[in-house]
N, C-alpha and C positions, 0 to 999 in steps of 0.2 A: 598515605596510609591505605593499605589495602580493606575493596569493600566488598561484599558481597550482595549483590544485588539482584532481587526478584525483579524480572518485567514481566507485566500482566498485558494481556490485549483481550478486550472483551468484546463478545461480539452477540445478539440478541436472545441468543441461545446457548452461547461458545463461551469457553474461555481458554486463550491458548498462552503460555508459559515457560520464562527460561530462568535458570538462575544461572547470574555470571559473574565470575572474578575480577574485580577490575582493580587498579588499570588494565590487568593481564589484557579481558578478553576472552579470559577464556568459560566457554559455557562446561558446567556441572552437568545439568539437568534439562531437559525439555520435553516441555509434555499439552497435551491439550484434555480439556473437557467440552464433549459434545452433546447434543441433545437435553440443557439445562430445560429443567420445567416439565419434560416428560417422563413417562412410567419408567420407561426402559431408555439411558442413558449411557455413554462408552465415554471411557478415562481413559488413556495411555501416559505411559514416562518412561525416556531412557536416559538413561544413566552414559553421558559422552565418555568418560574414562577407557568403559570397557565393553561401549555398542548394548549396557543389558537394558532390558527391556522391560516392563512388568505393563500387563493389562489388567485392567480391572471395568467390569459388567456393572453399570450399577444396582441389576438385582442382588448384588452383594451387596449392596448401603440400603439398609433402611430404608424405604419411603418413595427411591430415586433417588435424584440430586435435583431437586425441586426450585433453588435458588441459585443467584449467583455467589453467597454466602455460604451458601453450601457445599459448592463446588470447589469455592477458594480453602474449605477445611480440608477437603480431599486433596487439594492438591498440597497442602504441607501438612498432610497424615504420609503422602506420598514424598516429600521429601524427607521427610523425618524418620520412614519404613527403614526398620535395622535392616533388611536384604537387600532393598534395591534404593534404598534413599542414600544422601551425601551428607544430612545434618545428622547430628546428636540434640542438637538444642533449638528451636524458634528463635531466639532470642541471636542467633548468630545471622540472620538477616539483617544488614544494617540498613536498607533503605529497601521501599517497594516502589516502582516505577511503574506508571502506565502511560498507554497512547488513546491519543484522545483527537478521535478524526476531526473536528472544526473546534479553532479556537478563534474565528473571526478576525479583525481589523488588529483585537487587544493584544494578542501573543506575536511576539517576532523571536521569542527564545524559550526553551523549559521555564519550566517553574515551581518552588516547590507548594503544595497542596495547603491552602487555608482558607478559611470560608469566603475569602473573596474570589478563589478562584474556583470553587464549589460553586457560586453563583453564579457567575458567567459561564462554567462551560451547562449550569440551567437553564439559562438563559440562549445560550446557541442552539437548546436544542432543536427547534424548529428547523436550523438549517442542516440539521443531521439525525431525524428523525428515529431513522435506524443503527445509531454508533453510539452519540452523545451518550442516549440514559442510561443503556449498557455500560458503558465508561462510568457511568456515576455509578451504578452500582457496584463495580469492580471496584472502587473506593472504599464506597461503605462496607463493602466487606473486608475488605483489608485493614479496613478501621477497628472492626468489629473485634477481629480477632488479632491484630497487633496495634495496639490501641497507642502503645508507644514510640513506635517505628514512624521515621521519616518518608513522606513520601513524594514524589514528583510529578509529573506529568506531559508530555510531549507533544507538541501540537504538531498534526499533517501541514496546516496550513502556517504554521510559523516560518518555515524555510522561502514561502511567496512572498512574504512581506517585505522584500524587495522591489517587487515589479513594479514599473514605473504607471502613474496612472493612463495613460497612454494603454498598456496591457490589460489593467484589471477592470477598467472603467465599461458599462453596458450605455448603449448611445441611445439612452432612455430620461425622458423627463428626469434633469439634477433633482428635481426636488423629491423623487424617486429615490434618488442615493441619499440624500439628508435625512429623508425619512424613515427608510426601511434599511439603509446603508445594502442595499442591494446594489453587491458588484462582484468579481471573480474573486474569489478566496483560492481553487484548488485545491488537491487533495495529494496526497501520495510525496509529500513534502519530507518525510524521516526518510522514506526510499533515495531519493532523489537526493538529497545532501548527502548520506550515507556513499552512494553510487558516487558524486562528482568529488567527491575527499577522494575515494579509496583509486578513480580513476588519476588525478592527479599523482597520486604514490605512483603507481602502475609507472607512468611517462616520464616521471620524475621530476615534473614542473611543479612551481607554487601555484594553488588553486586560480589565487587571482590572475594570472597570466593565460586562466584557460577558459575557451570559449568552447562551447559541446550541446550537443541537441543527444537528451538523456529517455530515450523509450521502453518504459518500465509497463509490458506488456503482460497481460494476463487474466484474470477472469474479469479483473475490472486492471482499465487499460488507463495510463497518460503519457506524455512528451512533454516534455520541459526543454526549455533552452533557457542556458547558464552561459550570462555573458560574466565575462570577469571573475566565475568561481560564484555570481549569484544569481537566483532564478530572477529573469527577464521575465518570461512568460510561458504558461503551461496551458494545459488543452482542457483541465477540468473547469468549472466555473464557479457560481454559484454554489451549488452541490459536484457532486461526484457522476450525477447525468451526462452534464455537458463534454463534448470531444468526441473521443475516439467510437468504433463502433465496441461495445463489449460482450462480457459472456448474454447477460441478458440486460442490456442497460442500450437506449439508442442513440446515444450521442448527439451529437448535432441533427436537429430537424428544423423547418419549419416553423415557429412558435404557433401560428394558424392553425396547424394538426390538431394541438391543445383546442382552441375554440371552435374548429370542424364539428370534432368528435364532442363535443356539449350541446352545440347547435343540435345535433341526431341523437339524442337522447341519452348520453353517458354522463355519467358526473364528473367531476372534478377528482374525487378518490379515484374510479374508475378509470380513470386517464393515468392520474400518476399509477398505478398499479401497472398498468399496460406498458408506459416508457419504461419504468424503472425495473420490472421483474417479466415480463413477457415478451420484449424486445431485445434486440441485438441479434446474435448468433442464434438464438434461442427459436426470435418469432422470424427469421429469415428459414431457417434449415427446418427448424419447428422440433425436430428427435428432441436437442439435448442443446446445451450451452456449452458442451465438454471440446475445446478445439481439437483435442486429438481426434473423438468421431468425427469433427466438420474435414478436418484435412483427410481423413480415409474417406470418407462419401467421395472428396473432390478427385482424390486421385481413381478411383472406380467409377468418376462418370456422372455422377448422381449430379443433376443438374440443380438440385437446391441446395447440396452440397457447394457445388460450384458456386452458386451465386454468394450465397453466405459468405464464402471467403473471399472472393474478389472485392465484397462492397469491404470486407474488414481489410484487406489490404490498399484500398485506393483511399482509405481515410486515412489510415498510417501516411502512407507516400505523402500523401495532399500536405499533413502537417508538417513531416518532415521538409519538405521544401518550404513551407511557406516561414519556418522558424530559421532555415539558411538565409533564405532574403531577408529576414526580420535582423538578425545577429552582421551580417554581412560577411563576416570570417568567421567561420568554423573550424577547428582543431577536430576534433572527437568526435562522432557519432556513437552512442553508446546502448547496448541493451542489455536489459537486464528483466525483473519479473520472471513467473512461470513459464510463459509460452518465449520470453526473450531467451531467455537464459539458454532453454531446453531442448527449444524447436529450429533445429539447423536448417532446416526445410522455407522457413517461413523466413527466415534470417536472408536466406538467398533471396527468395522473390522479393522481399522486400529490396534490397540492396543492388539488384537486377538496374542495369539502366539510370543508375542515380551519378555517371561517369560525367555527366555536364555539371556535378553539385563537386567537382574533385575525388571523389570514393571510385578507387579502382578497389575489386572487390577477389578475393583469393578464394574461390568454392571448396578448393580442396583445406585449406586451413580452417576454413569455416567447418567443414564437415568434421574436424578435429574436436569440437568442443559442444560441451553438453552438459550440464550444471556446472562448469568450470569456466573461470578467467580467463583470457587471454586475444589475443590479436588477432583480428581475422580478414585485417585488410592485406594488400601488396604492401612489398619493404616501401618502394615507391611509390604510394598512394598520396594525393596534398593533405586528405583526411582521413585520419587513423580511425579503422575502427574497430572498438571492440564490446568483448562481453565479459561483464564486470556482474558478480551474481549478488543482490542484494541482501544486507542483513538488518533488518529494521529495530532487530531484538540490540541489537550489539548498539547501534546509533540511541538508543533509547539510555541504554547503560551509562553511555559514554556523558548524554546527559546529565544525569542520574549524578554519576559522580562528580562531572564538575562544580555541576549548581549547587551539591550538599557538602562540597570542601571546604 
């Protein structure tokens, strides 16, 4: 039976928006709310059918958009708008879906929404400070105003709940793991299953037959390797910190950095605040965390331009390789994210030199593709590789309707 399903993704401020047909697939509507909580707030929605578009200022709402309840009204006042909405009726929503960044050790699949699982992702919120409570309140407001409607929930870290302990395990006091069950979760888990499905179509293999190192690149960056069609192991950790270098996130350091910088007078907030929103691209280049300024600094010369991207491309390399020795045969190299998808540029250098890993690499086919699908290795290359553009809204859906059939 055909459903129509809302996916929500909330984010501390944000809330962004699809509604899709499914099985079809296919999206209606997609829209974001930004700047929840302040004076002056920005809505957008378009309408997929026919590209329309409608904005809305929130000095046109009363008040602002003050909540995330509030925003979730706007956005089905905006599906409901007789000019640029798709519904006649609320009640034609059959399920609301949301993503929900850490679902810990507990979640290896969706699930749908009941106070048991209201309490645990409460309960994780510590290891996702900046997602979780947001996500919880994407709930309650969903609650609030379809009180009736089924709803889901997607965990990032469910598609990891694979990895062998071997992968996710930190070589820290066990009784550190017993207690705090501090070990790798990872993040970016709907991308990355999402990506290693839709690549398997692509080649025309059964998933489990494929082995692929999947680099889902972008303001916040990971690499997964999928042996057999399931995540092995990824570059995130704990939190969404660990790995890669990112827009402002510092990935692998040190852990001593952390007790340095206490020892000389910082705190402990002051620390996380520093790795987590002051670092990466950000506190190397220092302008902006935007990659497309750091690749125009680089290509003009700017030497901190320069630096910035060398350090963010020899972490990409370093993990890329060190996931081919981990897996031992690779099929696939895959990218995907904003800056994979997007940046032909960065796709080369990366891909430069990786001729001992089998990846013979085709620049001009590469240069071919830019938010779009497709091949960018040699016909003859041992591993194919391509770029496969993620959709985490659609993997959510697809959720969605399984679980509530």
């Amino acid at each position: 039976m055909s459903k129509k399903i809302l996916v929500i993704n909330c984010g501390s401020s944000s809330l962004k928006y699809q509604l899709l047909q499914m099985p079809e697939g296919d999206a209606l509507v997609k829209g974001n709310v930004e700047r929840i909580g302040e004076d002056v707030a920005f809505m957008n929605q378009k309408r997929v059918s026919d590209n329309k578009k409608m904005e809305i200022l929130a000095k046109d709402v009363e008040g602002g958009i003050k909540t995330h309840t509030a925003a979730f009204e706007q956005v089905i006042k905006a599906i409901l708008d007789k000019d640029n909405g798709v519904l006649t009726d609320v009640n034609e929503i059959d399920v609301v879906a949301h993503r929900i960044v850490q679902g810990g050790a507990r979640y290896s699949d969706a699930a749908i929404v009941n106070e048991k699982v209201l309490k645990d992702i409460e309960e994780l919120c510590d290891l996702a400070p900046l997602h979780n409570p947001a996500h919880l309140e994407g709930i309650k407001a969903a609650t609030a105003i379809l009180p009736n409607t089924p709803q889901t929930v997607t965990f990032d870290t469910a598609f990891h709940q694979t990895m062998p302990a071997s992968s996710f395990m930190y070589a820290i006091p066990y009784e550190l793991y017993e207690k705090f069950k501090l070990r790798k979760y990872g993040a970016h888990g709907t991308s990355h299953k999402y990506v290693a499905q839709r690549t398997a179509e692509i080649v025309g293999k059964p998933l489990e037959e494929c082995n692929m190192v999947i680099c889902h690149l972008g303001n916040g960056s990971s690499i997964t390797a999928i042996k057999d069609g399931k995540s092995y192991d990824t570059s995130m950790g704990l939190t969404p910190l660990e790995g890669l270098v990112m827009g402002t996130r510092c990935g692998d350091i040190d852990p001593t950095v952390v007790y340095y910088l206490c020892q000389h007078g910082y705190t402990v907030e002051e620390v996380n605040t520093i790795l987590q929103k002051k670092s990466g691209l950000l506190g190397l280049f220092e302008k902006t965390s935007d990659m497309r300024d750091v690749i125009d600094a680089d290509e003009s010369g700017d030497e901190r331009g320069q630096l910035a991207l060398n350090v963010w491309l020899t972490r990409v390399k370093k993990y890329i390789g060190g996931y081919f020795a981990e897996l031992g045969r690779v099929d696939y190299l895959v990218f995907t994210g904003g800056i994979g998808e997007r940046s032909f540029k960065l796709r080369n250098r990366i891909c430069k030199d990786l001729e001992i890993l089998g990846v013979k690499f085709d620049k001009a086919e590469n240069d071919k593709f830019e938010g779009e699908e497709g091949v960018i290795s040699a016909p003859d290359s041992k591993v194919k590789v391509l770029v496969v553009p993620t959709n985490e809204e659609l993997q959510i859906a697809k959720d969605a309707f399984r679980i509530t059939e």
